[in-house]
Backbone as JSON, one array per atom type, in Angstrom:
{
  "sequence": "XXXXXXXXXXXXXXXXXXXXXXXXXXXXXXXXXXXXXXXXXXXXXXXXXXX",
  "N": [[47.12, 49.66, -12.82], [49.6, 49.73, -15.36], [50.84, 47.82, -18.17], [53.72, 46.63, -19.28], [54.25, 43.93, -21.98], [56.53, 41.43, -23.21], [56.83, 39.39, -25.75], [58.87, 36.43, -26.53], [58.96, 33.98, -28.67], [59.7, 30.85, -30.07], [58.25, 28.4, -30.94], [55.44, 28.03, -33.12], [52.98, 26.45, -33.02], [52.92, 27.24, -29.73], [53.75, 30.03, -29.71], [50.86, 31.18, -31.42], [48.83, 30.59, -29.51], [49.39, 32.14, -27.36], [49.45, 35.19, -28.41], [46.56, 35.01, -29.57], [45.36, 35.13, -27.06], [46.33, 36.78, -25.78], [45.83, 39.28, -27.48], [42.97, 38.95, -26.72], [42.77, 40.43, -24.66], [44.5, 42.37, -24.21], [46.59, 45.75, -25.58], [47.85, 45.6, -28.72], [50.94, 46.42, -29.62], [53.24, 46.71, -31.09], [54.6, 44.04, -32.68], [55.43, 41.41, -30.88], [54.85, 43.26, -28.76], [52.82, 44.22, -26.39], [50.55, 45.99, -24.24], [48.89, 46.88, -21.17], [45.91, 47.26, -18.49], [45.51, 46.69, -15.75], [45.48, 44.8, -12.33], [47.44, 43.55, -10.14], [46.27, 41.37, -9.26], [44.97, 40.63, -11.41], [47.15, 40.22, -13.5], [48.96, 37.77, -12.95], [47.15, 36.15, -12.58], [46.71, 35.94, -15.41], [49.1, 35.12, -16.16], [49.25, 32.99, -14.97], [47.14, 31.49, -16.45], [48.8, 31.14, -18.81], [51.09, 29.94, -18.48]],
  "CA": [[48.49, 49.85, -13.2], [49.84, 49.69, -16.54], [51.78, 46.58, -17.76], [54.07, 46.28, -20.58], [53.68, 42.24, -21.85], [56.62, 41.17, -24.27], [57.59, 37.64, -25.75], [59.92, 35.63, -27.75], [58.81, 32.27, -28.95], [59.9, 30.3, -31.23], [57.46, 27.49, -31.47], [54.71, 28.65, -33.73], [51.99, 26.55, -32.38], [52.82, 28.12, -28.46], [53.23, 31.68, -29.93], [49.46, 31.85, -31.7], [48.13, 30.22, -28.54], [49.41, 33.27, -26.63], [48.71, 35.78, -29.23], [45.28, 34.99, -29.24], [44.68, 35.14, -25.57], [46.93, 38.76, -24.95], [44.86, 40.03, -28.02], [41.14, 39.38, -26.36], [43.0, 41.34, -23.03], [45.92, 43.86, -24.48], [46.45, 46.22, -26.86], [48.98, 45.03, -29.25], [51.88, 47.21, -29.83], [54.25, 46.14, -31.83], [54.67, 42.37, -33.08], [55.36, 40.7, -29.98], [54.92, 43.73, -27.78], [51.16, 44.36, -26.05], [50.17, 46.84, -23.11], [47.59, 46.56, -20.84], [45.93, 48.12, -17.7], [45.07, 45.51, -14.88], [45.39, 45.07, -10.81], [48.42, 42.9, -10.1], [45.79, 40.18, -9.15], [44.58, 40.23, -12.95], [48.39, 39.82, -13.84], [48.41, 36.74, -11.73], [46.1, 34.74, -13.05], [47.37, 35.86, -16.92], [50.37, 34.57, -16.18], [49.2, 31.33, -14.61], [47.09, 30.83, -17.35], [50.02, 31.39, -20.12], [52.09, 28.86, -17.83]],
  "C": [[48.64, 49.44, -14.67], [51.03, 48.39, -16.74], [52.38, 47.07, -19.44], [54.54, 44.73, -21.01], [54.39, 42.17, -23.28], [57.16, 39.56, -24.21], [58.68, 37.39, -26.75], [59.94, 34.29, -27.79], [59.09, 31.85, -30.3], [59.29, 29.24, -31.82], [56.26, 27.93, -31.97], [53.35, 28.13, -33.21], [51.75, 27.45, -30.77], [52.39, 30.21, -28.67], [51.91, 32.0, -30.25], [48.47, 31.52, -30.68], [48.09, 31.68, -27.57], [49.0, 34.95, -27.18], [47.12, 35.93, -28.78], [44.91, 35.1, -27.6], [45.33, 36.76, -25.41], [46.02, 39.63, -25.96], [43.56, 40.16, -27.32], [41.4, 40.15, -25.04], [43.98, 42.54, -23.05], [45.58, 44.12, -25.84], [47.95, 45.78, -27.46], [49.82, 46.73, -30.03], [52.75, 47.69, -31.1], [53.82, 44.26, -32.21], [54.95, 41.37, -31.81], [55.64, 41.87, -28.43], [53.02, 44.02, -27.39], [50.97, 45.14, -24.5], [48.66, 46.81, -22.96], [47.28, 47.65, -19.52], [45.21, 46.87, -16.81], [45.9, 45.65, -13.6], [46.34, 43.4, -11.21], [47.8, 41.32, -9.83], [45.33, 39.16, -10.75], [45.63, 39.8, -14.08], [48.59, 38.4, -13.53], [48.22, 35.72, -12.17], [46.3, 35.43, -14.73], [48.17, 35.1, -16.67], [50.2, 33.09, -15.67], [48.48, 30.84, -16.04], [47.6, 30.7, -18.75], [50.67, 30.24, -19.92], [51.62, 27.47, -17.86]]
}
């Protein structure tokens, strides 16, 4: 499935932390937009490890 993966942070260390991790797994879009293609399990465990 196809994901569309956007943010809005305002703390600059949190934002390049996440950055860097959606770059080595999405394609970046826009500036804080990034699309991907992954099984809702691979969503999952992004999102836990963002959290």
């Amino acid at each position: 499935m196809k994901y569309i993966i956007c943010y809005d942070i305002k703390e600059d260390r949190i934002r390049t932390r996440v950055v860097k991790y959606l770059e080595a797994r999405a394609l970046r879009v826009q500036y804080s937009v990034f699309t991907c293609h992954a099984t809702a399990a691979q969503m999952n465990d992004m999102r836990e490890e963002l959290t």
